[in-house]
BATI-809629 format. One record per residue (C-alpha): residue number from 1; residue in three letters; x negated, y negated, z negated. Coordinates in nm, 3 decimals. Layout:
[site NUM; ALA; [X; Y; Z]]
...
END
This chain:
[site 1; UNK; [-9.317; -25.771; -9.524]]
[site 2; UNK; [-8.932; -25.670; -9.523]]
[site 3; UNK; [-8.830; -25.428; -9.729]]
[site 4; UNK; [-8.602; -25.243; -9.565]]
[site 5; UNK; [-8.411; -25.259; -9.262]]
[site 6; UNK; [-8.045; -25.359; -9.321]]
[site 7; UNK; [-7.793; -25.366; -9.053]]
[site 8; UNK; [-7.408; -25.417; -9.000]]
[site 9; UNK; [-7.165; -25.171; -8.865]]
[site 10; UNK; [-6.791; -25.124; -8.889]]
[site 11; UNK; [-6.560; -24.854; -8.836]]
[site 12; UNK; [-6.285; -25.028; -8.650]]
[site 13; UNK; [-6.130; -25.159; -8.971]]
[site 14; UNK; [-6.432; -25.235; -9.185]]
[site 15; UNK; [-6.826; -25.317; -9.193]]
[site 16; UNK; [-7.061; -25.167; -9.383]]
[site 17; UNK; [-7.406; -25.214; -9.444]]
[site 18; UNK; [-7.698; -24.943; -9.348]]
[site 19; UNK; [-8.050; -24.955; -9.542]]
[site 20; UNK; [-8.367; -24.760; -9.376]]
[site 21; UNK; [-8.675; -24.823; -9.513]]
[site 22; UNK; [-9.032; -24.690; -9.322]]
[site 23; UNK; [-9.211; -24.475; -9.584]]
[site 24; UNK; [-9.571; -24.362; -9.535]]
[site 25; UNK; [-9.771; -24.077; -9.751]]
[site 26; UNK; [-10.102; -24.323; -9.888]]
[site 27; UNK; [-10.361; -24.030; -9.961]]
[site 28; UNK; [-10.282; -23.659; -9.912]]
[site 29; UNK; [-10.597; -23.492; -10.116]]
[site 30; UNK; [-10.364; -23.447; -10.371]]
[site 31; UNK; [-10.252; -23.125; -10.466]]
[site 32; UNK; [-9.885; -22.985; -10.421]]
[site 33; UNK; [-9.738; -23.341; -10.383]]
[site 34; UNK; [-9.804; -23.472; -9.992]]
[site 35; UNK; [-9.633; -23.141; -9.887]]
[site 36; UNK; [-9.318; -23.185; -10.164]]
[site 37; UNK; [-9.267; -23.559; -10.137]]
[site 38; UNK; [-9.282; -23.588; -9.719]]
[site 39; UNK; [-8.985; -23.390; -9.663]]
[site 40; UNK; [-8.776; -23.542; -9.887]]
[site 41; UNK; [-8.848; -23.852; -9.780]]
[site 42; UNK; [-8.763; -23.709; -9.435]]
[site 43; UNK; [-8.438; -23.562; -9.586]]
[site 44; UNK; [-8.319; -23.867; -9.719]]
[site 45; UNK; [-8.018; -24.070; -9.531]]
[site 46; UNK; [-8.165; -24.415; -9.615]]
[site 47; UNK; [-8.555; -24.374; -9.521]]
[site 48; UNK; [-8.813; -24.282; -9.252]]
[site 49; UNK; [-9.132; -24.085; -9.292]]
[site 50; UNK; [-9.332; -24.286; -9.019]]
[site 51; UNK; [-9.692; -24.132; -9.143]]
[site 52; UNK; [-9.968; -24.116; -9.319]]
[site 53; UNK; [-10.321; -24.188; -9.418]]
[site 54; UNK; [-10.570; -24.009; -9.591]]
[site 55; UNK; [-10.750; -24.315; -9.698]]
[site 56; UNK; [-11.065; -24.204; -9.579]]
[site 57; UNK; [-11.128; -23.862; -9.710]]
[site 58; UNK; [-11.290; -23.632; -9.538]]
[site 59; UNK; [-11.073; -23.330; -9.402]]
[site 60; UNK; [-11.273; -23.059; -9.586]]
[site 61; UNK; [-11.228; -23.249; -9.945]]
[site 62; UNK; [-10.854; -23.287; -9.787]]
[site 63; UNK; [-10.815; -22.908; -9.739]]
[site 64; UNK; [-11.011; -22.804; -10.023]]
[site 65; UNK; [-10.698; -22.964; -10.259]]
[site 66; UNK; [-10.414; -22.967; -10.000]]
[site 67; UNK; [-10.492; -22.634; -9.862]]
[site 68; UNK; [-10.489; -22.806; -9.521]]
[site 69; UNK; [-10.647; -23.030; -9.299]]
[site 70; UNK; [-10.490; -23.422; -9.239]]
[site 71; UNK; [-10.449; -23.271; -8.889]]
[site 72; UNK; [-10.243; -23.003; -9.020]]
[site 73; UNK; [-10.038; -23.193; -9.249]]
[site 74; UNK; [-9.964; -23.400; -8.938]]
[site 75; UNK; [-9.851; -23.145; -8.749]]
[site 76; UNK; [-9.625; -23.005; -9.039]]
[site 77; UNK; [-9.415; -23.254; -9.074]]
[site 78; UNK; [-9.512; -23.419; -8.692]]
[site 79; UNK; [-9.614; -23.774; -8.837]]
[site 80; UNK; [-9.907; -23.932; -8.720]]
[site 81; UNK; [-10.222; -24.084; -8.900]]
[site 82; UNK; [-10.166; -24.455; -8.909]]
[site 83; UNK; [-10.527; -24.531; -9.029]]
[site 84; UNK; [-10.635; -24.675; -9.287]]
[site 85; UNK; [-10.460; -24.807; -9.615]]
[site 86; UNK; [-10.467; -25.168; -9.512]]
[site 87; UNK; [-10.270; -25.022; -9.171]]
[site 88; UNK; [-10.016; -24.799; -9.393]]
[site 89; UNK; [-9.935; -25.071; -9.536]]
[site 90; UNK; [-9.891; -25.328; -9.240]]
[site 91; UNK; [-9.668; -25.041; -9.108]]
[site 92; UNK; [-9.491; -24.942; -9.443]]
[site 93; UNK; [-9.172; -25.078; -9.614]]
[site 94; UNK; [-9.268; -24.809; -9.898]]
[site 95; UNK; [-9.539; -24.611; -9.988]]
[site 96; UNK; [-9.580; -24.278; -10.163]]
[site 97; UNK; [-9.953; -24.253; -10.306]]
[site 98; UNK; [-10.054; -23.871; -10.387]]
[site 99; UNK; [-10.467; -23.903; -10.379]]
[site 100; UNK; [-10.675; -23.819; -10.707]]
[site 101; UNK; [-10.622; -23.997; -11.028]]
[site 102; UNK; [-10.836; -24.268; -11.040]]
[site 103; UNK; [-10.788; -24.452; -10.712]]
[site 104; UNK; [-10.407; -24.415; -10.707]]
[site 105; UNK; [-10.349; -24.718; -10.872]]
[site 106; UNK; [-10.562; -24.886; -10.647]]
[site 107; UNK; [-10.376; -24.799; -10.389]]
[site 108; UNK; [-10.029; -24.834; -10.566]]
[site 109; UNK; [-10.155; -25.220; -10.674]]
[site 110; UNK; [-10.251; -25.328; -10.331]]
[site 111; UNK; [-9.914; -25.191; -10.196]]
[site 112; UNK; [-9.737; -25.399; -10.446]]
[site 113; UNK; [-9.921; -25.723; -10.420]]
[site 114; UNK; [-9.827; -25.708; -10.006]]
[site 115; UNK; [-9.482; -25.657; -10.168]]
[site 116; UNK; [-9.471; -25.268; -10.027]]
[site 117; UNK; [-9.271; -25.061; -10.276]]
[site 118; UNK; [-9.439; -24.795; -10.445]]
[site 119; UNK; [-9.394; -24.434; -10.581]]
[site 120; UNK; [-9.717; -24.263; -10.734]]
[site 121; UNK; [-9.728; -23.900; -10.809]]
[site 122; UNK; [-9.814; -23.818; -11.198]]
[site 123; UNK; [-10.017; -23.941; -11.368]]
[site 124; UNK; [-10.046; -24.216; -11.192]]
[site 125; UNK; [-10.415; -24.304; -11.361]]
[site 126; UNK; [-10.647; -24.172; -11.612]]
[site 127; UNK; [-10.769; -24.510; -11.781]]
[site 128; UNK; [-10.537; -24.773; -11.950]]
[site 129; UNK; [-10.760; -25.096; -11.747]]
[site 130; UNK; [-10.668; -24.949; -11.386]]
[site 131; UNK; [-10.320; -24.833; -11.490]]
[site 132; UNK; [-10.311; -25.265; -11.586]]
[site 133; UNK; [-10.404; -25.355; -11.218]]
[site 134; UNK; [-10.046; -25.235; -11.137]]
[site 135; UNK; [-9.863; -25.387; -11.427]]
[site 136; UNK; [-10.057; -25.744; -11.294]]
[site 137; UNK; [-9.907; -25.622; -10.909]]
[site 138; UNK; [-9.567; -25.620; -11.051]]
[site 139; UNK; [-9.266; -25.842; -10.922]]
[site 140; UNK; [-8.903; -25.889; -10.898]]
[site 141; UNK; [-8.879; -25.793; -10.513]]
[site 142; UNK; [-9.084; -25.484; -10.529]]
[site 143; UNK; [-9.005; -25.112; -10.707]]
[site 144; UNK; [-9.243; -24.906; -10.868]]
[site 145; UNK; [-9.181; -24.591; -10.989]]
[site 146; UNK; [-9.360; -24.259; -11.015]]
[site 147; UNK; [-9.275; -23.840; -11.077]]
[site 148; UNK; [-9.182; -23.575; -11.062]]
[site 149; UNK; [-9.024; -23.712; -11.395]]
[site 150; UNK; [-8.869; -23.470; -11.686]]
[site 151; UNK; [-8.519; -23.549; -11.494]]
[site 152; UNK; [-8.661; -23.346; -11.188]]
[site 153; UNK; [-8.554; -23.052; -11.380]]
[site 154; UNK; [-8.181; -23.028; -11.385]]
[site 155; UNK; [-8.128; -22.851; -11.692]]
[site 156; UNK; [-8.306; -23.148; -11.892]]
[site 157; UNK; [-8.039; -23.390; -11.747]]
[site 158; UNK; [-7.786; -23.146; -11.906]]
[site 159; UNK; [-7.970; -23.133; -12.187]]
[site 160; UNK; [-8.031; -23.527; -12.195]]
[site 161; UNK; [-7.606; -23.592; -12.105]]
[site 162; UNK; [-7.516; -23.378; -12.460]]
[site 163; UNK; [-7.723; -23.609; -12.720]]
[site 164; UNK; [-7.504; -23.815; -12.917]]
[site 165; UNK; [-7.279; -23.889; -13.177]]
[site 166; UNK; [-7.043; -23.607; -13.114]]
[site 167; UNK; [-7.318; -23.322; -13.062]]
[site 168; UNK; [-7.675; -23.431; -13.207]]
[site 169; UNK; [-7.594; -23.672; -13.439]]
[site 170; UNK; [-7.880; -23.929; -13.495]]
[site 171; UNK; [-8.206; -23.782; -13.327]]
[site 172; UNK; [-8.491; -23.704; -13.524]]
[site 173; UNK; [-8.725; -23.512; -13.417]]
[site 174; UNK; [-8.825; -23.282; -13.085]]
[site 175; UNK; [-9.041; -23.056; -12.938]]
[site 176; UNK; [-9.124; -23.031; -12.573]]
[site 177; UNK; [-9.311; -22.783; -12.368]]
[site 178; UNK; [-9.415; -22.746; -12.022]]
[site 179; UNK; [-9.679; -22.486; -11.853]]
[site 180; UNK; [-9.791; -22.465; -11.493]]
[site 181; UNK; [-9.987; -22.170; -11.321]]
[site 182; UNK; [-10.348; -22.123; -11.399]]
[site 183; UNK; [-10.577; -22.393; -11.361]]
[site 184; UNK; [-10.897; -22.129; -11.290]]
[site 185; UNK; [-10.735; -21.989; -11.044]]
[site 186; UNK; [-10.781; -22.400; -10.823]]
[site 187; UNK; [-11.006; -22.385; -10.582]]
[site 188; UNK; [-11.350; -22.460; -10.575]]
[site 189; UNK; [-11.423; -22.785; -10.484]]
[site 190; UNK; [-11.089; -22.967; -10.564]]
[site 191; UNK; [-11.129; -23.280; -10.757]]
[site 192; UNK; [-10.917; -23.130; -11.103]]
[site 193; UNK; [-11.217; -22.982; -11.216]]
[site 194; UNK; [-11.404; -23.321; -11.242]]
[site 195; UNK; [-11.369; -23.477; -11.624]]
[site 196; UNK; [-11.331; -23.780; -11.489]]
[site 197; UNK; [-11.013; -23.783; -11.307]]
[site 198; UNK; [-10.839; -23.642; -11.645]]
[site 199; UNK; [-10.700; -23.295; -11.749]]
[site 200; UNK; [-10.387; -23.180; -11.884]]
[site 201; UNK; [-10.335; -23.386; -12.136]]
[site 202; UNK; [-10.300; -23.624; -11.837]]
[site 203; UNK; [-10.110; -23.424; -11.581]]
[site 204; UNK; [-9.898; -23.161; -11.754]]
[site 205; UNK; [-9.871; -23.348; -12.058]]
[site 206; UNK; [-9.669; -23.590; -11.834]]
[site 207; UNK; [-9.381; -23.437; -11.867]]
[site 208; UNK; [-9.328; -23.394; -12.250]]
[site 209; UNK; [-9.458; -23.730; -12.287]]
[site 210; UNK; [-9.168; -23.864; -12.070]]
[site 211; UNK; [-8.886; -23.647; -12.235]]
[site 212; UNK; [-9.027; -23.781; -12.582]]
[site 213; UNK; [-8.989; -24.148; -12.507]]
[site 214; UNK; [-8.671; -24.097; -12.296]]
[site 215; UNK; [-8.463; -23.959; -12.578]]
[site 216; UNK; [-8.702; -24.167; -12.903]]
[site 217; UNK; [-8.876; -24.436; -12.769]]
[site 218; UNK; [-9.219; -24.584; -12.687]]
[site 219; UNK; [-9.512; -24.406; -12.884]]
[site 220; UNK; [-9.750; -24.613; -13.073]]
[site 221; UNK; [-10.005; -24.310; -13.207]]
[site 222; UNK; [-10.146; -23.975; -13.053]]
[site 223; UNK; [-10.297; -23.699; -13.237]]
[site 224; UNK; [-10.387; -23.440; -12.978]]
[site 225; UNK; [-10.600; -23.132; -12.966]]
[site 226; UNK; [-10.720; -22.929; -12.626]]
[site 227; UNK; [-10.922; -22.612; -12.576]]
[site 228; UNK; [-11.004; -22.408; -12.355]]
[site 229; UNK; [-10.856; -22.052; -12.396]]
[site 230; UNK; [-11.203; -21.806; -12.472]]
[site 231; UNK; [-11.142; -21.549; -12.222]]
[site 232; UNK; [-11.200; -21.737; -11.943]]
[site 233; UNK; [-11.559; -21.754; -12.072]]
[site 234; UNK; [-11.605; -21.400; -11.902]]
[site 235; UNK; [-11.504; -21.499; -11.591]]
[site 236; UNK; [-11.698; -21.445; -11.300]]
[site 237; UNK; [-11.809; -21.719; -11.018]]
[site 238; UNK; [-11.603; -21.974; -11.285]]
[site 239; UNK; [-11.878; -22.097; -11.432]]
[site 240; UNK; [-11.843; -22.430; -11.306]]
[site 241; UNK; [-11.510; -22.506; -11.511]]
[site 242; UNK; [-11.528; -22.635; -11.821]]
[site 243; UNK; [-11.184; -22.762; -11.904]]
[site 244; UNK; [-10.918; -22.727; -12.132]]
[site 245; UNK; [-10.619; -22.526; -12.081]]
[site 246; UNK; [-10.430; -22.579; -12.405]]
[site 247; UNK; [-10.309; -22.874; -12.507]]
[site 248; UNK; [-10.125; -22.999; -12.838]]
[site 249; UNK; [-10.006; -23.323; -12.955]]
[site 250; UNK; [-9.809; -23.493; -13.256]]
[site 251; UNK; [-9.682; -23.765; -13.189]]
[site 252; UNK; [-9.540; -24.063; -13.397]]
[site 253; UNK; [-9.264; -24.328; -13.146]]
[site 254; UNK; [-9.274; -24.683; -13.259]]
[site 255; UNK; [-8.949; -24.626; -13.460]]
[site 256; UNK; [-9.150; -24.388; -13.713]]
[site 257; UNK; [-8.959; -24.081; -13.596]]
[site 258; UNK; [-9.205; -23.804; -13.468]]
[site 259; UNK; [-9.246; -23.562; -13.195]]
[site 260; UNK; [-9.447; -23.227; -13.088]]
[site 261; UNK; [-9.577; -23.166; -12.725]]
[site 262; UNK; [-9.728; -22.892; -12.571]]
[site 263; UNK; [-9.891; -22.762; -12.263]]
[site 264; UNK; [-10.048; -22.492; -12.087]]
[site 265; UNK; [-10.182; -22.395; -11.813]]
[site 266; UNK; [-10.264; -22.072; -11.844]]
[site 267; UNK; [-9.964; -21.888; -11.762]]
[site 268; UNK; [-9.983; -21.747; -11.426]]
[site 269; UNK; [-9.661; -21.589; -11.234]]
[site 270; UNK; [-9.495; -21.447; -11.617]]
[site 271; UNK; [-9.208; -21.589; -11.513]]
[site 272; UNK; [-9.213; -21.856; -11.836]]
[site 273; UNK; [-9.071; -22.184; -11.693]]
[site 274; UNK; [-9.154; -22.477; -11.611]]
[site 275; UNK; [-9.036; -22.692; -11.932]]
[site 276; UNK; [-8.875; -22.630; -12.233]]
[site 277; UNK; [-8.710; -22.881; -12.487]]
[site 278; UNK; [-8.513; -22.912; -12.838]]
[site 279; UNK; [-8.341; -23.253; -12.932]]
[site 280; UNK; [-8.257; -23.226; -13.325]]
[site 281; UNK; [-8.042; -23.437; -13.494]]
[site 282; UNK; [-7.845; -23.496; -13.825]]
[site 283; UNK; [-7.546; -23.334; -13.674]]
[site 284; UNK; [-7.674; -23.022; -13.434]]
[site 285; UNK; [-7.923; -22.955; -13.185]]
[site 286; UNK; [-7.986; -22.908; -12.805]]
[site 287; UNK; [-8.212; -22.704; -12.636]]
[site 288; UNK; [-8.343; -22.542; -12.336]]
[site 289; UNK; [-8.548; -22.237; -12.289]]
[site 290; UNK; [-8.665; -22.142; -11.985]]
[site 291; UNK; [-8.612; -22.011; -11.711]]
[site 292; UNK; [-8.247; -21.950; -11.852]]
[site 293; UNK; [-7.981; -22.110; -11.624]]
[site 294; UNK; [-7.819; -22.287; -11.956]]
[site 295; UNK; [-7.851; -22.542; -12.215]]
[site 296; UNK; [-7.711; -22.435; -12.551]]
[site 297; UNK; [-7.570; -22.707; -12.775]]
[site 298; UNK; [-7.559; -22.584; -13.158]]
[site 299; UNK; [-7.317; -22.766; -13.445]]
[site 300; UNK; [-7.138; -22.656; -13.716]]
[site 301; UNK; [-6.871; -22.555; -13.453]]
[site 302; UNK; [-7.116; -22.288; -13.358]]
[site 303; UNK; [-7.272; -22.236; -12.999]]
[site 304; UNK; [-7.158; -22.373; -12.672]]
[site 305; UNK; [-7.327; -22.259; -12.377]]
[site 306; UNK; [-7.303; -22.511; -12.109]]
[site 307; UNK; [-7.469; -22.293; -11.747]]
[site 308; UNK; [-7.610; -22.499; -11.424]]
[site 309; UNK; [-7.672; -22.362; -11.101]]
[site 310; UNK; [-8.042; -22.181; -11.086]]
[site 311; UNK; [-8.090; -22.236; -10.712]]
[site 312; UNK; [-7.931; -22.618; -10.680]]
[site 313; UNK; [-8.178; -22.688; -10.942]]
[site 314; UNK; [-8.445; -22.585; -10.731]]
[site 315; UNK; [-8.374; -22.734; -10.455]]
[site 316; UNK; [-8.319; -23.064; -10.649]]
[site 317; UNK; [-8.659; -23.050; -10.857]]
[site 318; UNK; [-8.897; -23.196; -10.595]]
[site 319; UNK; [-8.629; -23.461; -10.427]]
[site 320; UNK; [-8.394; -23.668; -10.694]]
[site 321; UNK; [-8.701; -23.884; -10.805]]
[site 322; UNK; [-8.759; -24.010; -10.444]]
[site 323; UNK; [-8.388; -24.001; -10.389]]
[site 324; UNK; [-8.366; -24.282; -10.699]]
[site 325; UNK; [-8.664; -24.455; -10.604]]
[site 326; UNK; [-8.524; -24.531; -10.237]]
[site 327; UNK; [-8.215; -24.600; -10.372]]
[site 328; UNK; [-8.368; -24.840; -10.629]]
[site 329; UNK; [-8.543; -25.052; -10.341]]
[site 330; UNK; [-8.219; -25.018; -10.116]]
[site 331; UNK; [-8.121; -25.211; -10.461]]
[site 332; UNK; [-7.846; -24.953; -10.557]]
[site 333; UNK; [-7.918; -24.866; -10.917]]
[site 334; UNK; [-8.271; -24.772; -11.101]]
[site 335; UNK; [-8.567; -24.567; -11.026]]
[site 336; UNK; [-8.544; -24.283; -11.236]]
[site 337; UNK; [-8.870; -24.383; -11.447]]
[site 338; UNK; [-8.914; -24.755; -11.384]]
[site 339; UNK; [-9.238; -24.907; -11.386]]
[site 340; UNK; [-9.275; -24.994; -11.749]]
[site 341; UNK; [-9.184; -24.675; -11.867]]
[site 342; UNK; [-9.398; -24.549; -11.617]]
[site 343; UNK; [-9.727; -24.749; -11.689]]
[site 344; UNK; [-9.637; -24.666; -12.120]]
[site 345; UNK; [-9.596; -24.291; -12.025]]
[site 346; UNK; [-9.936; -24.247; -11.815]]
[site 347; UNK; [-10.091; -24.469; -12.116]]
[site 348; UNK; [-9.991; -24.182; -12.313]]
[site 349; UNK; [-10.111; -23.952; -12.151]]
[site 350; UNK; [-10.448; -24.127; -12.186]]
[site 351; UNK; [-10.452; -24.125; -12.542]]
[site 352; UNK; [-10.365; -23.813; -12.589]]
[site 353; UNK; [-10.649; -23.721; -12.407]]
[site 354; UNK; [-10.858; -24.000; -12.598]]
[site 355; UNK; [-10.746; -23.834; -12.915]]
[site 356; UNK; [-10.816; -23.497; -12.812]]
[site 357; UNK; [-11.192; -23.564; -12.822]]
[site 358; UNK; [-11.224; -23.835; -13.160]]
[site 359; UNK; [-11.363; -23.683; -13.421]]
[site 360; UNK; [-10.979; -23.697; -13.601]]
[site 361; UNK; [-10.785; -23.625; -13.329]]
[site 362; UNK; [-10.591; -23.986; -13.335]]
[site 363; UNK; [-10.539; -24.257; -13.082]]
[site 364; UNK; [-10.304; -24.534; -13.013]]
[site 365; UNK; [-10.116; -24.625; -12.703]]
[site 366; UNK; [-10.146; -24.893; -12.515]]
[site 367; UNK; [-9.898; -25.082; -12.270]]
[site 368; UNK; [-9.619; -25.040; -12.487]]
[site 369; UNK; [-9.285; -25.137; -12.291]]
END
């Protein structure tokens, strides 16, 4: 399989090299992601969106997560179905996986061992031994990589450009938030309300967990908590969901230095934000509180208020991961979360689920980069 199509072509007084590389969508019953990772694929310079395939999964279970049909999602963004997985891939150069937790790394592994690049949406995988079947599908000639990452945001690349010796000083310590809409309010019969394919801890709680590690390191030990917030107990026709909606973690990197995380997903349209963070340090400390359009850096020198555009950053949330990863396997720089950082972060995101239910609310990571 080639991984990209490279050409030659010159100007008159100088050749240049062009990269494409066929890209198709591996699984579409995933929420949000099919429709937010096709078209930027199909806005980007250097790849093709040449279709999809829903692996097998029947258009009702499709729709009842999508909030469309396969057919529909065809039409939108007028690819075709190329079949099955095992066809995707024949077809594909690349392939973007956005099915339920526990069979994307199936699919990512089995791109990766035809020596298809791969992109996974968060979390990638709920259990440590299938998130392994990727690390084993892992090679020199292939990129994996998965998002949206913390970086999607544009105000934490701000915030992540002003740590250092001049502002923060050594890092210490952080805290990191993010909150989505409210999980009740899925529909019935989507596959986030089964235990098995994870909860928050999981898939919000990827994006504190990547912030921590980017800016302290790998984590070696979870302790975690998640409840589910009482009044939803008097909720009519939701008796059927029994998850947690709150989620808290402390965790400890493996150079001793600790960390707090939170989530919810409870927050409806109030207008919060999607992610929040503080870096503190010997010397001063960043932060960002949402849905301001500005980081604020504090030192002894007082405040300095450093502003980003509101609207380029939300046009940018959903597209620079998939930018970096094409660019990655056009071999122009790094994937914006490489694959070991990838594989550590979604092992976090195990055990902090792990540690939310043991009886003392501990657990260790695994797949440590």
């Amino acid at each position: 399989m080639s991984l990209g199509r490279r050409s030659v072509y010159s100007n008159g007084r100088q050749q240049f090299a062009s990269f494409s590389m066929d890209v198709v969508i591996a699984g579409i019953d995933g929420m949000y992601w099919p429709t937010v990772y096709a078209p930027a694929v199909q806005e980007s310079d250097d790849a093709e969106l040449v279709g999809y395939t829903d692996l097998g999964v029947a258009p009702d279970a499709v729709e009842a997560n999508l909030g469309m049909t396969p057919s529909e999602f065809g039409a939108e963004f007028d690819v075709p179905d190329v079949g099955d997985l095992s066809a995707a891939i024949d077809q594909a150069e690349g392939i973007i996986t956005c099915t339920r937790n526990t069979r994307m790394p199936d699919v990512a592994s089995r791109a990766l061992e035809e020596n298809v690049h791969a992109f996974a949406a968060k979390p990638i995988g709920v259990d440590v031994d299938d998130l392994r079947t990727i690390q084993d599908s892992l090679s020199p000639s292939t990129v994996f990589s998965a998002g949206r990452s913390a970086h999607g945001y544009p105000p934490v690349r701000t915030l992540f450009s002003e740590i250092g010796p001049e502002t923060t000083g050594d890092v210490h310590s952080l805290r990191a938030m993010h909150q989505h809409f409210r999980c009740r309010e899925w529909t019935s019969g989507t596959w986030y309300t089964d235990p098995g394919e994870g909860n928050g801890c999981n898939f919000l709680g990827w994006y504190p967990l990547h912030f921590a590690v980017e800016v302290l390191g790998p984590i070696t030990d979870v302790w975690g908590h998640a409840q589910r917030m009482p009044a939803w107990d008097s909720d009519e026709g939701r008796e059927e969901w029994d998850t947690p909606d709150h989620f808290k973690a402390t965790i400890r990197h493996e150079n001793g230095q600790l960390s707090t995380l939170e989530a919810y997903c409870d927050m409806g349209d109030w207008g919060v934000g999607g992610i929040e963070a503080e870096v503190v340090g010997t010397d001063g400390v960043v932060r960002y509180q949402a849905p301001g359009d500005e980081v604020l850096v504090h030192t002894d020198d007082g405040i300095e208020r450093l502003p980003f555009d509101g609207e380029q950053r939300r046009a940018e949330e959903n597209s620079y991961d998939i930018d970096q990863w094409i660019a990655a396997c056009r071999g122009d720089g790094d994937a914006v979360i490489d694959a070991e950082m990838a594989l550590h972060v979604a092992a976090a995101g195990c055990a902090w689920n792990e540690a939310a239910n043991a009886p003392d609310n501990h657990a260790e990571v695994e797949l440590l980069p």
